[in-house]
C-alpha positions as CSV (number, residue, x, y, z in Angstrom):
1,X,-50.9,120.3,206.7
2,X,-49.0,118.8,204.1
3,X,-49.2,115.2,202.9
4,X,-47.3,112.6,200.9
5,X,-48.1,110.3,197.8
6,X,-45.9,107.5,198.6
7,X,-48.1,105.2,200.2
8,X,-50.6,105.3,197.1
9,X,-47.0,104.7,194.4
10,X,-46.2,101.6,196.0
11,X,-49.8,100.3,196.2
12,X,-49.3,101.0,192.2
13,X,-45.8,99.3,192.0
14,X,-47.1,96.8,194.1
15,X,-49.8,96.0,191.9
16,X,-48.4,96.7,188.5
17,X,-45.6,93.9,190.0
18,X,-48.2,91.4,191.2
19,X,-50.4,91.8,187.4
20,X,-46.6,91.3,185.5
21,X,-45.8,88.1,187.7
22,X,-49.5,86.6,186.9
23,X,-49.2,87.5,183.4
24,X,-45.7,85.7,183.4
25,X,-47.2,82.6,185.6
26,X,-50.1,82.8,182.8
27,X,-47.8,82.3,179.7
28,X,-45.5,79.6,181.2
29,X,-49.0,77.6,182.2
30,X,-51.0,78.5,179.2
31,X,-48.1,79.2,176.0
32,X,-50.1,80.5,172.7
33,X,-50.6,77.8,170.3
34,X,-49.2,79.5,167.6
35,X,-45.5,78.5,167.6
36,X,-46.8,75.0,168.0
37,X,-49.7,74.9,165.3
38,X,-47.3,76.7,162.5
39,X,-45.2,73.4,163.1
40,X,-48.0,70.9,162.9
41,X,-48.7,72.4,160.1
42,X,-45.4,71.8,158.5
43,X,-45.4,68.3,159.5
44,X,-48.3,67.7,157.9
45,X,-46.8,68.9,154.5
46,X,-44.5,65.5,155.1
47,X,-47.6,63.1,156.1
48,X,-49.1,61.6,153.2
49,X,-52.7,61.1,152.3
50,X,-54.6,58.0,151.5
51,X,-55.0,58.2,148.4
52,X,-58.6,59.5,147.1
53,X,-58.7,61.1,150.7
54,X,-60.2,65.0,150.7
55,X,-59.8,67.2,153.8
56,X,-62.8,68.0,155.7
57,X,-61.9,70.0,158.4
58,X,-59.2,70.5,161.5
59,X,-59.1,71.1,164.5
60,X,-56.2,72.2,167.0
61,X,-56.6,71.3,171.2
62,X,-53.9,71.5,174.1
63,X,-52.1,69.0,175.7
64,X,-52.3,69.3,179.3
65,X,-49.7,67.8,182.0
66,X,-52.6,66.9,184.7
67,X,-56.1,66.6,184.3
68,X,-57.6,69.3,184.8
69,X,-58.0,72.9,182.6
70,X,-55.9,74.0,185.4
71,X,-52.9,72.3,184.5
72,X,-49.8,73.5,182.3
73,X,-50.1,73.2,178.6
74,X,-47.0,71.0,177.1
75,X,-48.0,71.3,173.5
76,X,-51.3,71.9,170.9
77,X,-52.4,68.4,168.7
78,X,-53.7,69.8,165.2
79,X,-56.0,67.1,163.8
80,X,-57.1,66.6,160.3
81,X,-60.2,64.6,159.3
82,X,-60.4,63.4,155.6
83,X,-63.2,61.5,154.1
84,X,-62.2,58.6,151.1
85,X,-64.3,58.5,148.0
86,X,-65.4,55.1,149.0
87,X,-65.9,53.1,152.4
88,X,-62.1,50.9,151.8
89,X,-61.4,48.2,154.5
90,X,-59.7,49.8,158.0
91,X,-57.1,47.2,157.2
92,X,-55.7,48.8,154.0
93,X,-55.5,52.9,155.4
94,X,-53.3,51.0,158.4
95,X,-51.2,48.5,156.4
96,X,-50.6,52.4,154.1
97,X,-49.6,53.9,157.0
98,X,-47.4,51.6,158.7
99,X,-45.6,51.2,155.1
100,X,-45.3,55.3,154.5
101,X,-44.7,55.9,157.9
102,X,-41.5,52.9,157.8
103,X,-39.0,55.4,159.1
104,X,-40.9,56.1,162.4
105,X,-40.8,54.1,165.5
106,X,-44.0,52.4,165.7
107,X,-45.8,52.8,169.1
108,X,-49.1,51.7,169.0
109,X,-50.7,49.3,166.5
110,X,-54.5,48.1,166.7
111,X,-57.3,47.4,164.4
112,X,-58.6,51.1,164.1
113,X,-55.3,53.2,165.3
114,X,-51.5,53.5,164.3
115,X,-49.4,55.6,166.4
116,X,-45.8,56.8,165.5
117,X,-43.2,58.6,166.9
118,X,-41.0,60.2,163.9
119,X,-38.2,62.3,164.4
120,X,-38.9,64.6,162.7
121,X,-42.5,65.3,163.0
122,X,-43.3,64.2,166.3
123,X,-46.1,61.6,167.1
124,X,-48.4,60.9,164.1
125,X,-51.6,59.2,165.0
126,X,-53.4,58.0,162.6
127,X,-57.4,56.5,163.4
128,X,-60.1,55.4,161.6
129,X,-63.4,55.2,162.5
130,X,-64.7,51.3,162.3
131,X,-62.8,47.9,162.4
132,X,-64.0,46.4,159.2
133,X,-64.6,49.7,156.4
134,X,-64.7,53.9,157.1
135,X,-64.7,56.3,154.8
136,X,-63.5,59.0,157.0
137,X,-59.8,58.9,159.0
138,X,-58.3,61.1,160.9
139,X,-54.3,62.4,161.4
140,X,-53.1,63.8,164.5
141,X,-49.7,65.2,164.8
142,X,-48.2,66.7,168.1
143,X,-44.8,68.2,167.2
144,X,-43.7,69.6,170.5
């Protein structure tokens, strides 16, 4: 008796259709951070630092449009933490901020926290860790 392969090739197709469609789904949902960190990172090269500010370390985490892991990624935030020399008063890293940052269009403004949308860098957040002195800060830039 003779028999035929073509039930078992379109199982294949079949599959091999189904595993490019979720790899597709995948990479519209989850996008790779690289594109989005290589522009942090030039926006960065624009933000100034406070003066006697060192960099300690940076991190990079996704922006999701729900709340959940689950949900699409819109962009990657790169933040940078710095440490000052000396504790200086919260006051003066946000009044050196809002002054450098003059060109951008102010969003949020509080004690601890100045937020910026600039056009071209994206939103700059700039926060600091106590109301009255810190020594460390931290800039977050999301350049979408």
């Amino acid at each position: 008796m003779h028999t035929t392969r073509v039930p078992s090739s379109l199982r294949l197709v079949a599959l091999v259709a189904a595993g490019g469609l979720a790899f597709g789904v995948w990479g519209w949902y989850h996008p790779s951070s690289f594109r989005y960190t290589q522009r942090n990172h030039t926006a960065f090269q624009t933000v100034p630092v406070y003066p006697s500010g060192h960099f300690v370390r940076e991190t990079t985490s996704p922006q999701y449009s729900g709340g959940s892991g689950l949900s699409r990624v819109l962009g990657y935030t790169t933040t940078r933490e710095y440490e000052l020399s000396t504790a200086i008063p919260a006051e003066a890293l946000i009044d050196y901020y809002l002054y450098e940052l003059r060109g951008c269009r102010l969003l949020e403004h509080s004690d601890t926290l100045v937020h910026f949308n600039c056009t071209k860098l994206g939103d700059v957040a700039v926060s600091i860790d106590g109301p009255v002195s810190s020594q460390h800060y931290r800039i977050s830039v999301d350049s979408q």
